[in-house]
N, C-alpha and C positions, 0 to 999 in steps of 0.2 A: 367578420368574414362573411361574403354574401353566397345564396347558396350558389351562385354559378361556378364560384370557382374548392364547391366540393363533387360538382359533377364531373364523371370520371369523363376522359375526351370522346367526346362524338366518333365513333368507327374503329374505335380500337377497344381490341379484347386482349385484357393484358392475362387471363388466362389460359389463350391461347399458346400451344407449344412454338411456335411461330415467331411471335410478338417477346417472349420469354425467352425463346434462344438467342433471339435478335439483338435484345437489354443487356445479357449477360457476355456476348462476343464482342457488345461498344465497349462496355466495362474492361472486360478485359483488356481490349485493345487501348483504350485511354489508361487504364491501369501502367500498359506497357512503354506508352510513351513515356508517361510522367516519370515513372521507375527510371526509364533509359537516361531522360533528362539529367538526375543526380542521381544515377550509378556511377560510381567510382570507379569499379573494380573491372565494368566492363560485361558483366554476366549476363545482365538481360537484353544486352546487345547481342551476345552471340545466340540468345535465344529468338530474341524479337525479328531483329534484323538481317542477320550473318546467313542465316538458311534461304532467306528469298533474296537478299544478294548472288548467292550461287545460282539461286533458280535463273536468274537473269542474264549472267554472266556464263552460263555454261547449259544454254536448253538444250542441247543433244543429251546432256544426261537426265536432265528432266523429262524428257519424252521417254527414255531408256526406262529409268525407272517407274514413269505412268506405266506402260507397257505389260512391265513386269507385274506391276500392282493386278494392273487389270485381268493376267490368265490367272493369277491366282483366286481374284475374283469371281470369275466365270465358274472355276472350279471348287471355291466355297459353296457359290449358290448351287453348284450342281449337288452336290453334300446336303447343302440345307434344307433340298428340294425332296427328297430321303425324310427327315425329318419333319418336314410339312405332311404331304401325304399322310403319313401312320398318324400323325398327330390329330389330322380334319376328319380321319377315318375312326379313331378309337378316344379322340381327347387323352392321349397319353405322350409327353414328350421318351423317343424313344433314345434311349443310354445306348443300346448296343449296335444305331447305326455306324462307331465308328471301326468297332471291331467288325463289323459288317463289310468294309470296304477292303480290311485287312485279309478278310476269310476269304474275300472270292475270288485277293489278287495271290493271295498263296492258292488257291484251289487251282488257279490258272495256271500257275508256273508249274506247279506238282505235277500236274499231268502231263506237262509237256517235257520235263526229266523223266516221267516214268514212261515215251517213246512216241506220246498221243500226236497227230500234230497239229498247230497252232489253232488253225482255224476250227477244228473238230472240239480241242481244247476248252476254245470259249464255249462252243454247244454247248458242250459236256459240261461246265463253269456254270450255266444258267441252267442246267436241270438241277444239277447240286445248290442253286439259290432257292429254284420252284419248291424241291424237295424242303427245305428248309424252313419254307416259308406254311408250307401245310404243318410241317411237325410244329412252327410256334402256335402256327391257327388252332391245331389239335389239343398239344398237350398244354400250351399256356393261356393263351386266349378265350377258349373257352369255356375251361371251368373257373375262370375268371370273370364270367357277365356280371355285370351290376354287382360289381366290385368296386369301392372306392379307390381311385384313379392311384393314391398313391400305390395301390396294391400293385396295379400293375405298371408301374414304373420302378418299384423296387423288381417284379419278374423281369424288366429289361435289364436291369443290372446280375440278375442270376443266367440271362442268356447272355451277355455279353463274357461272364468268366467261363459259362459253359463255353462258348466260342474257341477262347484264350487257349483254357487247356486243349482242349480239341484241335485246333490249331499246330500247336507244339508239340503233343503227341506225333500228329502227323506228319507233318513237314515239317517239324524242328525250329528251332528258335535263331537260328542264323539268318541273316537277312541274306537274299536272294536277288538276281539279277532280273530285271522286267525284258521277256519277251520283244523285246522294238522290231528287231529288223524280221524276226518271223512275222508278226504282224502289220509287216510293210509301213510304220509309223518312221517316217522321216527323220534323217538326223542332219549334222551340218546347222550353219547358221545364213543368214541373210544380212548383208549388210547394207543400209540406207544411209543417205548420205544425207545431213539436214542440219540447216542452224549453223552450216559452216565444223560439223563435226560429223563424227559417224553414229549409228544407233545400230546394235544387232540384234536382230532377232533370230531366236532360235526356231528351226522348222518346227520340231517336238511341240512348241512352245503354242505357235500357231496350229496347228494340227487338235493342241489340245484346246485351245482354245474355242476352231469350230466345229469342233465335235462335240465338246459340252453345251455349246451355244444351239446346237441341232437339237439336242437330247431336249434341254429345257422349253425351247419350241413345239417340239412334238409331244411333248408329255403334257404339255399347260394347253396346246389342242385339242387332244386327248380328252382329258381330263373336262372340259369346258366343253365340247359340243359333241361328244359322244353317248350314248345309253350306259355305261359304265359310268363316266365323270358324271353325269347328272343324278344316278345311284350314290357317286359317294359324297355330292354334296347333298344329298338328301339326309346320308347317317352321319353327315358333319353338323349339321342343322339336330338333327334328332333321332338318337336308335328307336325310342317307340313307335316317335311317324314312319320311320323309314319302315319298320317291323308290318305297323300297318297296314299298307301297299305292297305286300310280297317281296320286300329287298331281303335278300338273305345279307344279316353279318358277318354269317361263316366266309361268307363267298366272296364277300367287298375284304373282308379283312387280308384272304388270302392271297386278293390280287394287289391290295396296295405292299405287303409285305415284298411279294414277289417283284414290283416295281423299284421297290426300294434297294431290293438284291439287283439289278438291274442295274441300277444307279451305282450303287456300289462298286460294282465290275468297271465298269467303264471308269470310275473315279479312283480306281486301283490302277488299273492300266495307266491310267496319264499321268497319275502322282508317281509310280512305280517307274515309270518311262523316265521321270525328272530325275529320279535319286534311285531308291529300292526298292525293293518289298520287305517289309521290315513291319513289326510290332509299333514302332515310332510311327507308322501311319496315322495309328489312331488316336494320337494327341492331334496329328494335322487335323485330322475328321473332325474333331469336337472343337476344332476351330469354326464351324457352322453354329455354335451355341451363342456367340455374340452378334453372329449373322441375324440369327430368326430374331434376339431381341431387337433389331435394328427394324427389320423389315415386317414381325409380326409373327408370330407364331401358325396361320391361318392364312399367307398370303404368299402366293406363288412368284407376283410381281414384287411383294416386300421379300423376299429371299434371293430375287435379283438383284435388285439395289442394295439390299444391303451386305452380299457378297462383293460387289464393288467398290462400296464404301470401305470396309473391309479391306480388300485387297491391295487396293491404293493408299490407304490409308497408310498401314501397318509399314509399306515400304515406303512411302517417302517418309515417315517418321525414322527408319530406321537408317534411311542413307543421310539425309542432312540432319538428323535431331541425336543420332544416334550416339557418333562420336562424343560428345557434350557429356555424357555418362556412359563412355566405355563399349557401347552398344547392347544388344538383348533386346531395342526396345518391340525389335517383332514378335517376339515370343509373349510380351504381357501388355501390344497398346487396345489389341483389341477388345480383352477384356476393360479397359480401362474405358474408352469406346462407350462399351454396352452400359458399364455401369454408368454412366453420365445418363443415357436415354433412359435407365430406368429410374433415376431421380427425376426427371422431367418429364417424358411419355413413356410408361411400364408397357402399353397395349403397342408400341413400334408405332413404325411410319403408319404401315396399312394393315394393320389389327385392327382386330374391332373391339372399340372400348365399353368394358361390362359395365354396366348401371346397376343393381340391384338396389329394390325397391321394398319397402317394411312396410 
């Protein structure tokens, strides 16, 4: 054998995630033909074929369902974006942003049963997150410095029960109705006409959509050309450098928290607008956990995409894939999702991937 033909091809890096993903969807996809060819039974037709048949045959629901994917999308990333921050601020993935989303949209309704009204409510909603956000800076944060990380991601998990009971204490563990029409949030749907079918869309739906879509523009603004944002990627980069230069951690720490209480609120609101307010939020919220591995632990734009991904993802699996096994498959494809990206890219889309060097 000559050496020419042990050199690997000219321009292609087969260690590329790229080149790798690319190998393994021919495979699959030749996999699928050939299987379909002598199946018998029919199975890997309904799998292969049978769901983009519908796609074709019926795109008003395929748009419906995009649709759908994509506010929940929006609203993933607005979640994950929570997430990012505390993380580029402290290198701690944080557990208790999901009961974080739960506390602020119960803080919100509590006070407007107990006579506050709506719009004072939210005020009063966001000093109770500020408040909140000083007491984790205080009592957790900080006699936690140069603490190995797991330390304080096990203390996220001890604020997240402290939340819970707290929570329930006070405003009780019955799920509650979200504030909409006090908060002037739209109801009704929208109906388009397209494809020779209809598609609707819900106002709520749209409303949450560009309101998360605002939030995540003005915070990754924010964040990127502000004396604040260039603060916290200073202590995302390095607490010593940052220490350095006069950056207080106390102070970066307090404002990304309070932004992520921030986050929270508004992600309580829109999810609560959809369904309740209810303890079950915070399995939604830790639905941002397959997000960041998609998009990157570290990256504001990888938490956009891959709340999208995500969003769409999960539901067209669950409208055309779904029946095939009973459905569920929203509840466990994103996990399924992430773990695929962490066999193949651990560091996400737009992570930055660690080298360490001996």
């Amino acid at each position: 054998m000559s050496d020419a033909t042990l050199r690997p091809i000219a321009g292609i890096n087969f260690n590329s995630f790229r080149v790798r993903a690319a190998l393994i969807l021919a495979a699959v996809l030749l996999l699928g033909i050939i299987g379909i060819r002598f199946d018998s039974s029919g199975t890997l037709h309904k799998i292969f074929v049978d769901p983009f048949d519908q796609m074709v045959s019926a795109p008003d629901l395929l748009v419906q369902t995009i649709w759908e994917g994509l506010v929940s999308g929006v609203l993933y990333a607005l979640i994950a974006l929570g997430f990012v921050l505390i993380f580029k601020a402290s290198g701690v993935f944080n557990f208790a942003q999901g009961i974080m989303v739960v506390f602020a949209a119960l803080t919100l309704v509590g006070l407007y049963e107990k006579g506050v009204p709506a719009f004072l409510a939210v005020i009063l909603t966001l000093g109770v997150m500020f408040v909140l956000a000083v007491a984790i800076e205080r009592v957790v944060l900080r006699p936690l410095v140069n603490q190995p990380d797991i330390i304080l991601f096990m203390a996220t998990f001890g604020i997240t029960y402290f939340l819970i009971g707290l929570g329930e204490t006070v405003f009780g563990g019955n799920p509650k109705q979200m504030i909409t029409d006090q908060l002037h949030l739209p109801r009704g749907a929208i109906e388009l006409k397209l494809f020779g079918g209809f598609v609707s869309l819900q106002k709520i739906d749209i409303a949450a959509a560009i309101i998360a879509s605002l939030m995540i523009a003005v915070l990754a603004v924010f964040f990127q050309y502000t004396r604040i944002g260039r603060a916290l990627r200073a202590v995302a980069d390095s607490h010593k450098a940052a220490l350095s230069v006069g950056i207080s951690l106390n102070q970066i720490w307090v404002i990304v928290w309070f932004t992520a209480g921030i986050v929270a609120l508004i992600t309580g609101i829109m999810w609560g607008a959809r369904s309740d307010v209810s303890f079950a939020l915070e399995i939604v919220a830790l639905k941002a956990l397959p997000v960041l591995i998609l998009g990157g632990f570290t990256s504001i734009p990888g938490a956009i995409i891959g709340g999208l991904i995500i969003g769409i993802g999960e539901k067209l699996g669950e409208f055309y894939w779904g029946p095939l096994i009973g459905g569920g498959i929203e509840s466990w494809l994103a996990y399924f999702i992430a773990l695929g990206f962490l066999l193949f890219r651990p560091q996400g889309l737009f992570g930055d991937k660690i080298i360490e060097r001996i």
